[in-house]
NUZAPA-599425 format. One record per residue (C-alpha): x, y, z; residue number from 1; residue in three letters. Coordinates in steps of 0.05 Angstrom, whole numbers. Example, Ala and Ser with C-alpha at 12.3 -4.5 7.8 and 13.67 -1.06 7.14 Angstrom:
BEGIN
<site east="246" north="-90" up="156" num="1" residuo="Ala"/>
<site east="273" north="-21" up="143" num="2" residuo="Ser"/>
REM end
This chain:
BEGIN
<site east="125" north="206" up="453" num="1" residuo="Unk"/>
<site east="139" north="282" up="491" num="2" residuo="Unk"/>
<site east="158" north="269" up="564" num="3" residuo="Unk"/>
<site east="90" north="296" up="591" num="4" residuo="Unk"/>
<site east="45" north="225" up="563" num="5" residuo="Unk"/>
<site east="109" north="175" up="583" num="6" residuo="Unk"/>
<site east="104" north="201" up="659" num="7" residuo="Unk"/>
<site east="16" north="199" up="641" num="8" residuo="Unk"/>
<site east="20" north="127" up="623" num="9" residuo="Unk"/>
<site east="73" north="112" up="681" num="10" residuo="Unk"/>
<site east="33" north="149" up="728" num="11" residuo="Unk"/>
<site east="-28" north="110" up="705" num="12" residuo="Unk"/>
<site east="-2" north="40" up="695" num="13" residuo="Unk"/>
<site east="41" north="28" up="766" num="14" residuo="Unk"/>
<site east="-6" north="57" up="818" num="15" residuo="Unk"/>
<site east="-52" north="4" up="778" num="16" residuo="Unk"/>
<site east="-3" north="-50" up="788" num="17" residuo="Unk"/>
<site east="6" north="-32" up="861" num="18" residuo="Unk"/>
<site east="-65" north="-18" up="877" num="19" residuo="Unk"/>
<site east="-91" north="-98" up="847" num="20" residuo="Unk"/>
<site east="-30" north="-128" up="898" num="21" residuo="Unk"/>
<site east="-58" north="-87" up="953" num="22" residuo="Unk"/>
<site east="-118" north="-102" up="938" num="23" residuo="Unk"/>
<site east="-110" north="-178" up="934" num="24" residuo="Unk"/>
<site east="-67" north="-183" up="1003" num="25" residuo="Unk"/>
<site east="-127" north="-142" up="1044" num="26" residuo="Unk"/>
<site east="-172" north="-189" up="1009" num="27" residuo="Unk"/>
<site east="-135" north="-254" up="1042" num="28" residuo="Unk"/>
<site east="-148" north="-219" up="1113" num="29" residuo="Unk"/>
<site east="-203" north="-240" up="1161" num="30" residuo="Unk"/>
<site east="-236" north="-166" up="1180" num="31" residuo="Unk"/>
<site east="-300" north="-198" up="1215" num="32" residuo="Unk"/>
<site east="-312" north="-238" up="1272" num="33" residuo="Unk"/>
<site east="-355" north="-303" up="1231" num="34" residuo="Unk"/>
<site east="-300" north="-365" up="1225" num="35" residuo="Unk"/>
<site east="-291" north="-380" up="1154" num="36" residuo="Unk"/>
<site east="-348" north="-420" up="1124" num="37" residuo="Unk"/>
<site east="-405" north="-387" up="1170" num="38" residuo="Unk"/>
<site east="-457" north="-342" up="1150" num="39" residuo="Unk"/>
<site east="-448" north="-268" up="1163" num="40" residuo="Unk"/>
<site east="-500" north="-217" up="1188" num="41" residuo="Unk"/>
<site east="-483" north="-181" up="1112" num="42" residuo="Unk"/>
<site east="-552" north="-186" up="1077" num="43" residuo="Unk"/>
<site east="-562" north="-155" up="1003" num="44" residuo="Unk"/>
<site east="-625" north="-176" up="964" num="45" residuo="Unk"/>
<site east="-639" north="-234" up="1011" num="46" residuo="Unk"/>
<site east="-577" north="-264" up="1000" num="47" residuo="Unk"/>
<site east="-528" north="-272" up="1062" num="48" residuo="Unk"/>
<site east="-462" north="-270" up="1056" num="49" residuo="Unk"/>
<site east="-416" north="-330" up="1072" num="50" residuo="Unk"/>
<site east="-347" north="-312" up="1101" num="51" residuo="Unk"/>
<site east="-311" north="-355" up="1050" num="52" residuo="Unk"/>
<site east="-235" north="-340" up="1036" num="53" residuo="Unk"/>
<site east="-213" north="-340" up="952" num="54" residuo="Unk"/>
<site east="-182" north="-410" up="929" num="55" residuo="Unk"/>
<site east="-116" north="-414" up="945" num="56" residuo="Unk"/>
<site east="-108" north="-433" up="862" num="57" residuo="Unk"/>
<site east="-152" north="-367" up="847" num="58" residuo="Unk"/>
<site east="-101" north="-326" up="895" num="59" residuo="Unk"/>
<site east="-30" north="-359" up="871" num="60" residuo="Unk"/>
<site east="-65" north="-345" up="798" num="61" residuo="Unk"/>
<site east="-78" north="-266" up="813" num="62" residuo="Unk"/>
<site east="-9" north="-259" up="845" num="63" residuo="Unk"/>
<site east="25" north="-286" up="784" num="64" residuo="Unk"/>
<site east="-9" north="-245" up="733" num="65" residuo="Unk"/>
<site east="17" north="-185" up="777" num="66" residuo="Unk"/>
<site east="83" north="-206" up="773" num="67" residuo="Unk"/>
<site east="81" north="-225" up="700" num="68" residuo="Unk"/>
<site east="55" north="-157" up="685" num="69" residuo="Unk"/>
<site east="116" north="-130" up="725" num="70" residuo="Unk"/>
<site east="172" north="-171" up="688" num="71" residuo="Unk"/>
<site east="128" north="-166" up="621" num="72" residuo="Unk"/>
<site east="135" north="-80" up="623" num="73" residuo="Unk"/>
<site east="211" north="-88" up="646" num="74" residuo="Unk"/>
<site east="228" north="-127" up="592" num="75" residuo="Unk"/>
<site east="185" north="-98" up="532" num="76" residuo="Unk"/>
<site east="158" north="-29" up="510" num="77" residuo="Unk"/>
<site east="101" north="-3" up="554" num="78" residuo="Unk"/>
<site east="122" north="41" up="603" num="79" residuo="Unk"/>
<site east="113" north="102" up="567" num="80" residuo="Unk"/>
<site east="189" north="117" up="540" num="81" residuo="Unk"/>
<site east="227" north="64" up="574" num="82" residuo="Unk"/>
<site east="247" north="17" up="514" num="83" residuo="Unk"/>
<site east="253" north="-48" up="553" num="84" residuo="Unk"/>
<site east="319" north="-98" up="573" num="85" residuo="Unk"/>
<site east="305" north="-134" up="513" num="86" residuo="Unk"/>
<site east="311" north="-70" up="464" num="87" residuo="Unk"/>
<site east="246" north="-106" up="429" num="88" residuo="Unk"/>
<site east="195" north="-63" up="390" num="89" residuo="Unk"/>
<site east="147" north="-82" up="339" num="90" residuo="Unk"/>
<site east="175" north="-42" up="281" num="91" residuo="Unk"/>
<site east="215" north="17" up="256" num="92" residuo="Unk"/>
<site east="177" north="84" up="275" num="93" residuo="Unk"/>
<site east="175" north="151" up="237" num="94" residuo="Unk"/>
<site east="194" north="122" up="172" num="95" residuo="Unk"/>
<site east="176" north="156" up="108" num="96" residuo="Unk"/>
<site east="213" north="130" up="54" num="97" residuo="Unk"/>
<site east="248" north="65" up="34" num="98" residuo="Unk"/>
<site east="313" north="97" up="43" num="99" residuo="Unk"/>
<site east="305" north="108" up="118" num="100" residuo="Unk"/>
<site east="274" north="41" up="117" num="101" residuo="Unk"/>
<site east="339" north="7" up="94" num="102" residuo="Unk"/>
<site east="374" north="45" up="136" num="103" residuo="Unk"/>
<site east="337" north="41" up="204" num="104" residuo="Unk"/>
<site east="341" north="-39" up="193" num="105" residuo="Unk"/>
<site east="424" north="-38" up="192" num="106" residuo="Unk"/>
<site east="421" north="9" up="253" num="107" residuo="Unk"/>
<site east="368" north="-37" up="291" num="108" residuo="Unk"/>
<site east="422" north="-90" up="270" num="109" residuo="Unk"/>
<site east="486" north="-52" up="288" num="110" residuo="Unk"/>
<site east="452" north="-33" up="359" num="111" residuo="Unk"/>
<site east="419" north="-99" up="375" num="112" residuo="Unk"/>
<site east="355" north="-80" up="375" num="113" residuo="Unk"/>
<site east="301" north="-137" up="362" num="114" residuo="Unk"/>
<site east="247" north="-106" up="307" num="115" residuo="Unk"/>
<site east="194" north="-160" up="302" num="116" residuo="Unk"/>
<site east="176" north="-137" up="234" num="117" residuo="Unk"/>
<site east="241" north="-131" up="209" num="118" residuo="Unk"/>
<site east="253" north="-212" up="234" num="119" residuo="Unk"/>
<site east="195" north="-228" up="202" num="120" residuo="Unk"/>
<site east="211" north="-206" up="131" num="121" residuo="Unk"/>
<site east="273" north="-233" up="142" num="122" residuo="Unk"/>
<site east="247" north="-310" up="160" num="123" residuo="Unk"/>
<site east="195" north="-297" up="97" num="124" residuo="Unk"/>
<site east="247" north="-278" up="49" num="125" residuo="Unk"/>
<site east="285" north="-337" up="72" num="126" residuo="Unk"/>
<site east="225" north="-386" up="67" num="127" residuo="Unk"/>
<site east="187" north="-355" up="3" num="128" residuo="Unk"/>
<site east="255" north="-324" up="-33" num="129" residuo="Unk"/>
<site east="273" north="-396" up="-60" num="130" residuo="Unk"/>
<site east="203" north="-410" up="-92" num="131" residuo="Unk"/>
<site east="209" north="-331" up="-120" num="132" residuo="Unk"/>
<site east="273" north="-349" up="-151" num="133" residuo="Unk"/>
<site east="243" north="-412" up="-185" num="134" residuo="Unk"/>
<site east="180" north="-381" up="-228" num="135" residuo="Unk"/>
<site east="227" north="-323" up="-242" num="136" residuo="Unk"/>
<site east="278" north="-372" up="-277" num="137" residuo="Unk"/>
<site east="211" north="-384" up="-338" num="138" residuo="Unk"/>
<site east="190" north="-343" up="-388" num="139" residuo="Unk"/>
<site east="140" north="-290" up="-374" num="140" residuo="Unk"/>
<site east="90" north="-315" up="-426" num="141" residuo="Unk"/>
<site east="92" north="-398" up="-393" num="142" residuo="Unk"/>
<site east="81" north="-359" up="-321" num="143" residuo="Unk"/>
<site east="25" north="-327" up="-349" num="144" residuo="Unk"/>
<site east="-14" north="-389" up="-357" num="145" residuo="Unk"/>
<site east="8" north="-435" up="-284" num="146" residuo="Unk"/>
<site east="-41" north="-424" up="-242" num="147" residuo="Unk"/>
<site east="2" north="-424" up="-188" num="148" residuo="Unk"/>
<site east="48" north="-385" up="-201" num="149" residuo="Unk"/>
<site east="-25" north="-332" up="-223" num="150" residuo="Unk"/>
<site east="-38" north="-339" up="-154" num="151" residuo="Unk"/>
<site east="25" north="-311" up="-124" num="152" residuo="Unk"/>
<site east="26" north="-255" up="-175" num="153" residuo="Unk"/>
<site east="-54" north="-234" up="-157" num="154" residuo="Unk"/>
<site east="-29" north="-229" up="-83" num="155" residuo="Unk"/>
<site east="30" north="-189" up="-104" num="156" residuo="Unk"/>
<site east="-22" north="-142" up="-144" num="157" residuo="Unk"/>
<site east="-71" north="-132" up="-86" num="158" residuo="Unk"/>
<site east="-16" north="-118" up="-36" num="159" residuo="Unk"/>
<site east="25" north="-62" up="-89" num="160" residuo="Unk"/>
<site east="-23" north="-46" up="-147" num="161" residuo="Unk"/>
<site east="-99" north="-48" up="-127" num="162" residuo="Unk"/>
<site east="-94" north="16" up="-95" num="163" residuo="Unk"/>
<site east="-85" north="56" up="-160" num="164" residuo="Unk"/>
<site east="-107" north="5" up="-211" num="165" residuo="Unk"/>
<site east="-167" north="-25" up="-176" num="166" residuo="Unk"/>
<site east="-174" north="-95" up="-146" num="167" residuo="Unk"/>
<site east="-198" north="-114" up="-214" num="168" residuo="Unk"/>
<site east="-145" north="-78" up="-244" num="169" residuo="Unk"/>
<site east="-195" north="-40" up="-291" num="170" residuo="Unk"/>
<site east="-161" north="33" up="-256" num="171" residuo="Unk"/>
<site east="-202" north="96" up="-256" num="172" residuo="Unk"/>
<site east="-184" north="157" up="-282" num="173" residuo="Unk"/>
<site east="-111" north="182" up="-275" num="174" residuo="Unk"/>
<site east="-93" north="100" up="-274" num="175" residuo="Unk"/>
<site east="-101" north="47" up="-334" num="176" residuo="Unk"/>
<site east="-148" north="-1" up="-342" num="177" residuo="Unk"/>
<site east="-87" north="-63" up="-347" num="178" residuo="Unk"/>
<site east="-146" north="-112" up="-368" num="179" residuo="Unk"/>
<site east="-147" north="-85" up="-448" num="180" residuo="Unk"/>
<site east="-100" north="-89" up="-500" num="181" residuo="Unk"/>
<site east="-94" north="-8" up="-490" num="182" residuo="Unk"/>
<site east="-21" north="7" up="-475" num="183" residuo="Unk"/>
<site east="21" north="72" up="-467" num="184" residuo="Unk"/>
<site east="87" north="30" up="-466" num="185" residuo="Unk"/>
<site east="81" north="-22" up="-493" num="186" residuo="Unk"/>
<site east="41" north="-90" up="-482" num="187" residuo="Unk"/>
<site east="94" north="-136" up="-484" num="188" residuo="Unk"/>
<site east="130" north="-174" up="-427" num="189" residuo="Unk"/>
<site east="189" north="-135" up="-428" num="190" residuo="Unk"/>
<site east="155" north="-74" up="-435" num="191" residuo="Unk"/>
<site east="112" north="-88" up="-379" num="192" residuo="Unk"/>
<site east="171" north="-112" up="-339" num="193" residuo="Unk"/>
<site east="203" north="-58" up="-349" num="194" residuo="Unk"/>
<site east="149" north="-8" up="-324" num="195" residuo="Unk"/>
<site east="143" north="-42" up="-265" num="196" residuo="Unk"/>
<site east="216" north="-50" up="-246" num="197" residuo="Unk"/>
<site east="236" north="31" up="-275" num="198" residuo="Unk"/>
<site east="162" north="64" up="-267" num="199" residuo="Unk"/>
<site east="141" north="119" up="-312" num="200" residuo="Unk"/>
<site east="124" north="191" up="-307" num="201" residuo="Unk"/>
<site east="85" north="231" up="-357" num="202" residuo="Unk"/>
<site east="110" north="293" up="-390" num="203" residuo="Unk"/>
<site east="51" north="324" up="-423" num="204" residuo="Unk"/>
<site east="61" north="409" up="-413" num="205" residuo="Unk"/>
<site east="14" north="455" up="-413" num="206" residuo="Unk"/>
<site east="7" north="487" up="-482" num="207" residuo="Unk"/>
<site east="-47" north="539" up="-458" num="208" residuo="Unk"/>
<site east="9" north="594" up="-493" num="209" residuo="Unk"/>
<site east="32" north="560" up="-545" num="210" residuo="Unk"/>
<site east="-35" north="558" up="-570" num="211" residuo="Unk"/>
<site east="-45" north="634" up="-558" num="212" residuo="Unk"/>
<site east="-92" north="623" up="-499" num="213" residuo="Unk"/>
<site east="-164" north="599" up="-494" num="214" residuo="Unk"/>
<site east="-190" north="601" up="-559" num="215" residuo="Unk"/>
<site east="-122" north="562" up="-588" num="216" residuo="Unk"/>
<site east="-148" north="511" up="-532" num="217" residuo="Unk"/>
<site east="-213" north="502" up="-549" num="218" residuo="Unk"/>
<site east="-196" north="489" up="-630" num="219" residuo="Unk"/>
<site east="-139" north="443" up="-609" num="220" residuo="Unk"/>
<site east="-197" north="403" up="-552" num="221" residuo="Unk"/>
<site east="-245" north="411" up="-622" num="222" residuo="Unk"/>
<site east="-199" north="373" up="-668" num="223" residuo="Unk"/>
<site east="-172" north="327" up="-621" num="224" residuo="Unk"/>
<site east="-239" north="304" up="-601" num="225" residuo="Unk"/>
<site east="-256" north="296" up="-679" num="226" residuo="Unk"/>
<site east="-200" north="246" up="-688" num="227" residuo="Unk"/>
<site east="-236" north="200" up="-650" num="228" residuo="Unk"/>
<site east="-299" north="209" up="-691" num="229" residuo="Unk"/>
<site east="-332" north="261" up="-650" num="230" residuo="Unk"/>
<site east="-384" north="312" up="-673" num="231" residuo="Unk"/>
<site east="-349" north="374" up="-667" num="232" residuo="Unk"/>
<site east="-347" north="452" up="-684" num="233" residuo="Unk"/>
<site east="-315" north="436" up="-759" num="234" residuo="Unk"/>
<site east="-286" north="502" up="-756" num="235" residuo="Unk"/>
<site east="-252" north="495" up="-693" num="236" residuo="Unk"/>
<site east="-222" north="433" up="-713" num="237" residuo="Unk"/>
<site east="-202" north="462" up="-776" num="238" residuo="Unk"/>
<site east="-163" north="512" up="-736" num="239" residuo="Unk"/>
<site east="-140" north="464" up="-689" num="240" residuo="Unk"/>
<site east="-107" north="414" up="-739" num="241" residuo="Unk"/>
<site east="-73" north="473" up="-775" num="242" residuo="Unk"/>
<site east="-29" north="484" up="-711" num="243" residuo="Unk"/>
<site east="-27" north="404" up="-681" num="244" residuo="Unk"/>
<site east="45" north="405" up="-718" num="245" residuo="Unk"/>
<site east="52" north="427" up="-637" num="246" residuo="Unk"/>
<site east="26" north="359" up="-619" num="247" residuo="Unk"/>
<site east="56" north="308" up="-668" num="248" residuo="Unk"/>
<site east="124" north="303" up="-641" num="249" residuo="Unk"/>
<site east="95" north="255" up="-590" num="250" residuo="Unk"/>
<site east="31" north="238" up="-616" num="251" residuo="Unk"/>
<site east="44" north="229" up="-686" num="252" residuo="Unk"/>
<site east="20" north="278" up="-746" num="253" residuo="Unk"/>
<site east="-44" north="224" up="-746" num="254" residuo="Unk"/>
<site east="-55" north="228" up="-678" num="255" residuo="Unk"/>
<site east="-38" north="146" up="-662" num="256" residuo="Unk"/>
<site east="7" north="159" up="-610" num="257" residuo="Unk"/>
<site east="74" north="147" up="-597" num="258" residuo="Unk"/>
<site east="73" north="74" up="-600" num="259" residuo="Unk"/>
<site east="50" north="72" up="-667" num="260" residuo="Unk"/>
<site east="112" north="106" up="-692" num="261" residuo="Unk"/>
<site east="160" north="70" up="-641" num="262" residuo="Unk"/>
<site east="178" north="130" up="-596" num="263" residuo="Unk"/>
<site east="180" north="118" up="-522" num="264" residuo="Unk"/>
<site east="146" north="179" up="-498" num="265" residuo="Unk"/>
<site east="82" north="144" up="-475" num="266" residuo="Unk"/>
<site east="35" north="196" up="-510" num="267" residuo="Unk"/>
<site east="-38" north="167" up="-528" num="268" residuo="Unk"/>
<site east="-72" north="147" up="-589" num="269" residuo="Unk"/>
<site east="-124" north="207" up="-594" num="270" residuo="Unk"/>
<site east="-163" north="165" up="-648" num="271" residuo="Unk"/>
<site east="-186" north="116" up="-600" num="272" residuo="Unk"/>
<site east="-240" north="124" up="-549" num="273" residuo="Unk"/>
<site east="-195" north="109" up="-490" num="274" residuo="Unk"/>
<site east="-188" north="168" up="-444" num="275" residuo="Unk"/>
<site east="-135" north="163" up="-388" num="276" residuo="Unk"/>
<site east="-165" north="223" up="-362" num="277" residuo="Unk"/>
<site east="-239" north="231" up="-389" num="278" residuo="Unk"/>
<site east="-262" north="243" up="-459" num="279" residuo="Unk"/>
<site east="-303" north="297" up="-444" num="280" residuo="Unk"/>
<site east="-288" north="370" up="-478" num="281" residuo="Unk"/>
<site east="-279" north="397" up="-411" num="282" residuo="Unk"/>
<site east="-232" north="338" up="-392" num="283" residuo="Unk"/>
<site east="-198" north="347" up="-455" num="284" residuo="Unk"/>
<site east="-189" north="423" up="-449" num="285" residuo="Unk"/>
<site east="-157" north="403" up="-380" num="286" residuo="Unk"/>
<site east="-112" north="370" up="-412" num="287" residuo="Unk"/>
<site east="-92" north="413" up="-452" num="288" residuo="Unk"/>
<site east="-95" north="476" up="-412" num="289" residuo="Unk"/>
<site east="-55" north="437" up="-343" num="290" residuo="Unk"/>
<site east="-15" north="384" up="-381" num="291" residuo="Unk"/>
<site east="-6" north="322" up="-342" num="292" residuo="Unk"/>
<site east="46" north="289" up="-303" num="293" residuo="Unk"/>
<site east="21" north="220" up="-285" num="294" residuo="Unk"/>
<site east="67" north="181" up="-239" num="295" residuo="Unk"/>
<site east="83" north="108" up="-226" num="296" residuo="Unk"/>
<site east="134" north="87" up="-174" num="297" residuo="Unk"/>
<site east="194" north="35" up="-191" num="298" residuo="Unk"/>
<site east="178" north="-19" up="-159" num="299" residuo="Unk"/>
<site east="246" north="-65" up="-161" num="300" residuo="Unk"/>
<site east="267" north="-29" up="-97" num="301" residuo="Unk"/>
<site east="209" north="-54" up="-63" num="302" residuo="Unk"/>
<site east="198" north="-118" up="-89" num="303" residuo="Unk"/>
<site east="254" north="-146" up="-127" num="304" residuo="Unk"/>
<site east="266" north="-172" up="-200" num="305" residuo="Unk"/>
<site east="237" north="-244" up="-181" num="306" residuo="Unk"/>
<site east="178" north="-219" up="-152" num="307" residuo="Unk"/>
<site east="169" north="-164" up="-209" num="308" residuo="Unk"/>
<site east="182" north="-216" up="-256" num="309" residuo="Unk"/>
<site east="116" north="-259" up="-220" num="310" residuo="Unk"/>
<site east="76" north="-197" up="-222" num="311" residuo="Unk"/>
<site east="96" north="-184" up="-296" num="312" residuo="Unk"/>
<site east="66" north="-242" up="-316" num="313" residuo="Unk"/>
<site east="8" north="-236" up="-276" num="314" residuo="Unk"/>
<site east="-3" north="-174" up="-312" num="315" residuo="Unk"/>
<site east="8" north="-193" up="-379" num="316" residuo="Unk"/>
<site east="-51" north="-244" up="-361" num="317" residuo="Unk"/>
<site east="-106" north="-193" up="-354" num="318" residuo="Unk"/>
<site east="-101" north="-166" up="-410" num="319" residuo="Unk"/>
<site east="-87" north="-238" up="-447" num="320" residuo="Unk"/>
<site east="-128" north="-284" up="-410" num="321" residuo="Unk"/>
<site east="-124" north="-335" up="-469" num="322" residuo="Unk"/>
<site east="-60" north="-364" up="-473" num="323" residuo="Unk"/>
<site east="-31" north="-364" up="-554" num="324" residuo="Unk"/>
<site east="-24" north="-424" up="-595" num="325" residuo="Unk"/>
<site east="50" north="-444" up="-605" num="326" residuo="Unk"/>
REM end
């Protein structure tokens, strides 16, 4: 906060403070000449006014919410940028990124300063970290199916996930839908594990050149969308498949992507009709013509193996909701 709106809410807040003790003290004076309990000559509406002093309860109770309010901003954050006695404040400000998190919660500790939030995810890990440790000791697959334990890993998705997958988890465009069997890396529990502890990011270039410009791109967008079983421009896709040699090293000379041929580069199966991006010829030709680099954070800095390991299993579940026969 600059110096100019710490002296603006000083300025503000004491003269307050000052002003309600004043205020109350005048108030406890006798300024007419009626003893207490008699009616005054003071007439509004038809009502007279009775010369009746506050209860002494109502006064003591006034007077100590003044001084409260004095010991309260001494001792806390409030007067503009006076930290309090206490060195108390809610959380760590300014941070951007979980490295200055880490490290603005040893310097709080180093300095002495209370952070509320940084006690409270302390008193949480050491209340919830036990029960965290417990589901992540069984198999992904038997997590999958305790209800319990489904609970705790749909909370973990809302809080971390929802935002780019959807509350339902069915994503949008740029984000998978994890609710079908459709999987870039790989649908199994490690595999799923392991993008959510390690993350992912695309690699898909731009091959706008490589294809010798616009009309390379629309024969490639032609032929890709026929592999799907689209009605295209047969020429097109003729001269489009005659140069997806281009294409193949990730998505396979058939087109089934790169899990189909156990390669780890993530890349599609183009004979599908599931479209991270859109299946339209224009969202194709995007594609193409941009590339895409598709992000996903690691999570195991944030969260932690056990609680990946919860949320692993929670995924696994949407997209298996039946659990498999032994």
């Amino acid at each position: 906060m600059s110096s100019f709106w710490s002296a603006w809410i000083i300025v503000l807040t004491l003269p307050v403070i000052i002003g309600c003790f004043w205020l109350l003290t005048i108030s406890l004076k006798n300024y007419v000449d009626v003893p207490e309990g008699e009616v005054t000559d003071h007439v509004v509406d038809g009502i007279q006014e009775v010369n009746n002093p506050l209860p002494r309860w109502w006064t003591y109770l006034f007077y100590l919410t003044i001084v409260w309010s004095v010991f309260y901003l001494a001792l806390y954050p409030g007067l503009g940028n006076f930290k309090g006695f206490l060195n108390w404040t809610s959380s760590n400000q300014g941070i951007k990124t979980l490295e200055e998190s880490r490290a603005a919660v040893e310097l709080a500790k180093a300095e002495g300063h209370r952070v509320q939030l940084d006690r409270e995810v302390e008193v949480a890990n050491e209340k919830y970290g036990p029960i965290f440790q417990q589901f992540a000791q069984r198999d992904v697959i038997d997590l999958a199916y305790d209800d319990e334990a489904i609970k705790i890993g749909q909370r973990l998705f809302l809080q971390n996930c929802s935002l780019c997958h959807g509350s339902d988890a069915r994503g949008q465009k740029g984000f998978p839908n994890l609710t079908d069997t459709d999987w870039l890396y790989g649908g199994t529990p490690d595999k799923i594990k392991e993008t959510i502890m390690f993350g992912r990011k695309a690699a898909m270039p731009s091959w706008t050149e490589a294809l010798g410009g616009e009309q390379g791109v629309k024969e490639m967008t032609a032929y890709v969308l026929s592999l799907s079983g689209r009605e295209v421009d047969q020429v097109d896709a003729n001269a489009g498949k005659a140069k997806f040699a281009l294409c193949a090293a990730c998505h396979g000379m058939d087109g089934k992507g790169s899990l189909a041929h156990n390669l780890p580069f993530g890349a599609p199966n183009l004979t599908d009709n599931v479209w991270l991006y859109g299946g339209s010829a224009r969202a194709v030709t995007e594609t193409i013509n941009l590339g895409r680099a598709g992000e996903m954070p690691p999570f195991h800095k944030t969260l932690g193996e056990d609680k990946v390991h919860i949320l692993t299993a929670y995924v696994y579940r949407l997209a298996n909701p039946e659990k498999p026969a032994n």
